[in-house]
MIDREN-281209 format. One record per atom (N, C-alpha, C, O): residue in three letters; z, y, x. Coordinates in steps of 0.1 Angstrom, whole numbers, plus 5000, padded with zeros to 4 digits. Example, Ala and Ser with C-alpha at 12.3 -4.5 7.8 and 13.67 -1.06 7.14 Angstrom:
2
Ala507849435132
Ala507849555123
Ala507849675132
Ala508549675142
Ser507149785128
Ser507149895137
Ser507950005129
Ser508050115134
This chain:
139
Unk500049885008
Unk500050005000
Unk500050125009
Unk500850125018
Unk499450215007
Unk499350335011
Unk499050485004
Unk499250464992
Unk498750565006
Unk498350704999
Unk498650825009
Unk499250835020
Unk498050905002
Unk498051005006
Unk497851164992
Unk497451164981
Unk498651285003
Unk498451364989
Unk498451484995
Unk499051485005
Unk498051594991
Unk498051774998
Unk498851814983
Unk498751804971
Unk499551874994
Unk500951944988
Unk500452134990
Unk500152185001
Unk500552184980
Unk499652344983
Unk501052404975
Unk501352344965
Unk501452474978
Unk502252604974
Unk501652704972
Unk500752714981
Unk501652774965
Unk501252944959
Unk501753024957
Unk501953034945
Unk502153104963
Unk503053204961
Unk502653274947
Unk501553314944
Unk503853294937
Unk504053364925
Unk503753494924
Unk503453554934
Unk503953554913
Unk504253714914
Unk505653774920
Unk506653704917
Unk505853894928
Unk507353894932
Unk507653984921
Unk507054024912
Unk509154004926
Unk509954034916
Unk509854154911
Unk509354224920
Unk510054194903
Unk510154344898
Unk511354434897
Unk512254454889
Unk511054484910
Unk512354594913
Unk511654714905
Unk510454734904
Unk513054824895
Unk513054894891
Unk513655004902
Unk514654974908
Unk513255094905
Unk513855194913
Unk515155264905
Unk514955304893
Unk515955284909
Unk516955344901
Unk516355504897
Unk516255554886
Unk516055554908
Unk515555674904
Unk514255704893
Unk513855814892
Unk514055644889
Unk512555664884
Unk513255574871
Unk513055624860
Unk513955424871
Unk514455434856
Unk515355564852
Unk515055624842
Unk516355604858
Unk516755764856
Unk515955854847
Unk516355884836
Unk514655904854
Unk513655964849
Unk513355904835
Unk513755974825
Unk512855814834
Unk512555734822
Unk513655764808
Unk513455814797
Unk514955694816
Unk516055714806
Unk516155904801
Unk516455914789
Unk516155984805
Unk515956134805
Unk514956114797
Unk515356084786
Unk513556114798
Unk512456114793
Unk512856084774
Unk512756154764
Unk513355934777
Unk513255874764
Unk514455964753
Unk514355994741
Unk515456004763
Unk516656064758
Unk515856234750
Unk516156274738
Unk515056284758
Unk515056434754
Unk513556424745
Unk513456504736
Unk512556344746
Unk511956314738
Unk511756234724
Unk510956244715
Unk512856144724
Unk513056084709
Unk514356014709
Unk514655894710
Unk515156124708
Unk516556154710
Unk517155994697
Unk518155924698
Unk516355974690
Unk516755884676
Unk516455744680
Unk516755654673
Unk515755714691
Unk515455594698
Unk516955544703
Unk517855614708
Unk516955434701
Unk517755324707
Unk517855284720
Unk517555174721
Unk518255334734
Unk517955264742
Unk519355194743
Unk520455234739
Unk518855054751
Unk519854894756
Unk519454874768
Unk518254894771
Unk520254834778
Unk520654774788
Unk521354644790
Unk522554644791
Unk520954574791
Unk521054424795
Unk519854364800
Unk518654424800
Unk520354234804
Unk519454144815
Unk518254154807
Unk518054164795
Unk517554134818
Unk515954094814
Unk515553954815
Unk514353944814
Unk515853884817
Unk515353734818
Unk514653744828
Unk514753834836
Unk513753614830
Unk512553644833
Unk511453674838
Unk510753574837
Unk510853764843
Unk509853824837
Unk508553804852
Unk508753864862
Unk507953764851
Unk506453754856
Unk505453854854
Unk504653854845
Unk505453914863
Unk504454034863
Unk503354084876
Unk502954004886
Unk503054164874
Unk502154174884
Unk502254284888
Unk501754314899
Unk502954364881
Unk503554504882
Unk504654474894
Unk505154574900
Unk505254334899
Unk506154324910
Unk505554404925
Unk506054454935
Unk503654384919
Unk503154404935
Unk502954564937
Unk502854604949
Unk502854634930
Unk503254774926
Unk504454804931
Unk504654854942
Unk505654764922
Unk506854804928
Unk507354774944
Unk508454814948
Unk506454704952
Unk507054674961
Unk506554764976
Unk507054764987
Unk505154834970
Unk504654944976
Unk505355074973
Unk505255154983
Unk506055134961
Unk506255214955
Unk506955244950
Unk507455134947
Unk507655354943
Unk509055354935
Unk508255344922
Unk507355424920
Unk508755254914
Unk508355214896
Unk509055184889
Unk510055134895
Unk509255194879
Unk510255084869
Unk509655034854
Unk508855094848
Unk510154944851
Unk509554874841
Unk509654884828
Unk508854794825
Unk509854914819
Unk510054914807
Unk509754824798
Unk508554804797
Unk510854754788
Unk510054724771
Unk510154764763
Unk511254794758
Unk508954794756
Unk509454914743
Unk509054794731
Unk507954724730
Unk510354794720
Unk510454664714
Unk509154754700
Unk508854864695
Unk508654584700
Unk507354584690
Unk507254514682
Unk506154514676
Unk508254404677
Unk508754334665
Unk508054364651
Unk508054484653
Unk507754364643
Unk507554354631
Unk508854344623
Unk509654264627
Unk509154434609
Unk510154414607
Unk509954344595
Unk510054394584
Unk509654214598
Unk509654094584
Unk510453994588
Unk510753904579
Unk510853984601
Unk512153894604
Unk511253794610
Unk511953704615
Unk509753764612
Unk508853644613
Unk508853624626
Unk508053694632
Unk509553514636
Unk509753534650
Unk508253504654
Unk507653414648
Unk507453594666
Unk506153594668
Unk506253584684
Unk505953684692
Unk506453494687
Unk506853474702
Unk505353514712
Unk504253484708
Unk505653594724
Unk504053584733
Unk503553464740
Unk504353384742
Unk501953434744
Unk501453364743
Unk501153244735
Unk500653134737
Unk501853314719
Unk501453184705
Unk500753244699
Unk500753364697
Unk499753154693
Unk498553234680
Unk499353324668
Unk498853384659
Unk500853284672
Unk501453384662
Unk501553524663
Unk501853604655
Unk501253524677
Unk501953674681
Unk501253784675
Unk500053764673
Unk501753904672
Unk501053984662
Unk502254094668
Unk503454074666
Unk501754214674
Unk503054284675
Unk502254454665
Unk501154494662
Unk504154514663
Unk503554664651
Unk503354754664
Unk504054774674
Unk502154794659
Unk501254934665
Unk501455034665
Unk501155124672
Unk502655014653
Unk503255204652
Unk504155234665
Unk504355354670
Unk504655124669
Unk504955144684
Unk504355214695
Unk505155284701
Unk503255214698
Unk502355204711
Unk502055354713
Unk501655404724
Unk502355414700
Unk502055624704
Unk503255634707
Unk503455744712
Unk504455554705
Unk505655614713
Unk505755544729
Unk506355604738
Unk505255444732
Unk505055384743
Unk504255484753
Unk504755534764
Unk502955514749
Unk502355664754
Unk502555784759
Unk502255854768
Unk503755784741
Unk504355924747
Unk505555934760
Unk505756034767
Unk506255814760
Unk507355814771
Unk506455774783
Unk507055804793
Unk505355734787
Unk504655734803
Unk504055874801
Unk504555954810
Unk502855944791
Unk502756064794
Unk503456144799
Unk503056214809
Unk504856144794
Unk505956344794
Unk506556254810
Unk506456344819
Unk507056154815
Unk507256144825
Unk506556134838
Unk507156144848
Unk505256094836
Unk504356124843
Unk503856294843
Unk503256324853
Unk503956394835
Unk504156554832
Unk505156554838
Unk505056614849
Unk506156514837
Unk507256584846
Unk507156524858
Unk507256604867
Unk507056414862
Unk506956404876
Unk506056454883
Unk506256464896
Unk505156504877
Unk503756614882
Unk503956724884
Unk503456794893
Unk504856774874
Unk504956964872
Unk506456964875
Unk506857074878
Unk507356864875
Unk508956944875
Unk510256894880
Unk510656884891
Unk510756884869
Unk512156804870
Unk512056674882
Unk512856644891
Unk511156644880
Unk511156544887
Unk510856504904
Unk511156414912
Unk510056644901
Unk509456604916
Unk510156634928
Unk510156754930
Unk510656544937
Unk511556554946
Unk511256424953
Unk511256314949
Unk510956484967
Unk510456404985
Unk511656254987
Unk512856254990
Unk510956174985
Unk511856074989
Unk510855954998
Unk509655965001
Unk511855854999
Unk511155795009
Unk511355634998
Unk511855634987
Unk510755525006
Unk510955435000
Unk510855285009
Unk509955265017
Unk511755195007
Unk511955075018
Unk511854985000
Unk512155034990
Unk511354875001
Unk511454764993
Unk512954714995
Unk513154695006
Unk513654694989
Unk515354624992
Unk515054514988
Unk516154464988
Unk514354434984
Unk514154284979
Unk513854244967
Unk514354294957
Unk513054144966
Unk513054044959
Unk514154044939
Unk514054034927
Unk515154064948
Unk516054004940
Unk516654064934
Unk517454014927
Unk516654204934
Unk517254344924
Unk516354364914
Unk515154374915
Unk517154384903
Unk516354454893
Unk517354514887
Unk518554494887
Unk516454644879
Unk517154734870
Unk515854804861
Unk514754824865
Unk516354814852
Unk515254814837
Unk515954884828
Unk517254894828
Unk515054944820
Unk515254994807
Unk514354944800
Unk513654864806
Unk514254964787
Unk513754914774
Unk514154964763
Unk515354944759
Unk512955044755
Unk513355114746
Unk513254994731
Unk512254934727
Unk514255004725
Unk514554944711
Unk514654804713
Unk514654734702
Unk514754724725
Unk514954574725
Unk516154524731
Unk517154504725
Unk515954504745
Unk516454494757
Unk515954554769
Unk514854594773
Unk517254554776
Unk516554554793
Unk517654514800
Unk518654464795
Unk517354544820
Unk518454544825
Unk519054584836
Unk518254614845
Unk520154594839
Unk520654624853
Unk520054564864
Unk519154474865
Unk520954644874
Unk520654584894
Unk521954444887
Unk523054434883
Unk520454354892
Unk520854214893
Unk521454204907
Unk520854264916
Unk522554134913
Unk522454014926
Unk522053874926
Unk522453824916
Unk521353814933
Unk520853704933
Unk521953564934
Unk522553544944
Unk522153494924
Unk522853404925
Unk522753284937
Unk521653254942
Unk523853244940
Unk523353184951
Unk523953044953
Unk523652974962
C-alpha cells in the first residue's frame, strides 16, 4: 500500500482591524447626523472580508448598518432567502458621505501615522445591529 497527496494552504482574508480613530469619527458622524439611530457595541463574530487587506495598509473601520426586515422572517446571507430593507442604504450613504466630508474639509483632518498592530484586534461599530470592541486574541 502506498499513496501520495499535496497538501496546499491558502492564505484567507486577514483580519479586520478597525482603527480606533476613525471608528471615533464614525461614532460622531452617526451621533450628529441621525442622533435617533441606535448605535451597539458588542463582538462581531466572524467576519471574512476583504476590507481586512485595506485596513492593513491604512486606518479604516468597518461598520454594520442593520437591514433586517421588520416581519420577524430570519433571512440569513448567502440563502436564497436573503432579501434585506433598502430603506436602509440612504442612511448607510449618508454616514460614509458626511465622514468622508469631514475628513476632507474638517473635524477630522489631522497627520497621523500608521503601523498595522495585528491580525487579532478588532474594534467596530454598527449602526442598529451589532458591533464590536478591541478584541485580544484568545490563546
Amino acid at each position: 500500500m502506498g499513496g501520495e497527496y499535496t497538501l496546499r494552504i491558502h492564505q484567507g482574508e486577514p483580519s479586520v482591524f478597525n482603527d480606533p480613530r476613525v471608528t471615533a469619527w464614525l461614532e460622531k458622524t452617526v451621533r450628529d447626523l441621525l442622533p435617533w439611530v441606535r448605535l451597539r457595541q458588542s463582538p462581531f463574530g466572524m467576519i471574512g472580508e476583504d476590507f481586512g487587506h485595506m485596513t492593513q495598509r491604512v486606518p479604516g473601520a468597518l461598520f454594520l448598518l442593520g437591514a433586517a426586515r421588520a416581519d420577524g422572517i430570519k433571512r440569513d446571507l448567502h440563502t436564497p432567502l436573503f432579501d434585506l430593507d433598502e430603506a436602509c442604504l440612504p442612511l448607510g450613504a449618508a454616514i460614509l458621505a458626511e465622514t468622508a466630508r469631514r475628513f476632507l474639509t474638517g473635524p477630522y483632518l489631522v497627520p497621523f501615522s500608521f503601523t498595522h498592530p495585528g491580525a487579532t484586534k478588532k474594534a467596530s461599530i454598527c449602526v442598529g445591529v451589532l458591533s464590536g470592541k478591541k478584541k485580544k486574541k484568545k490563546r
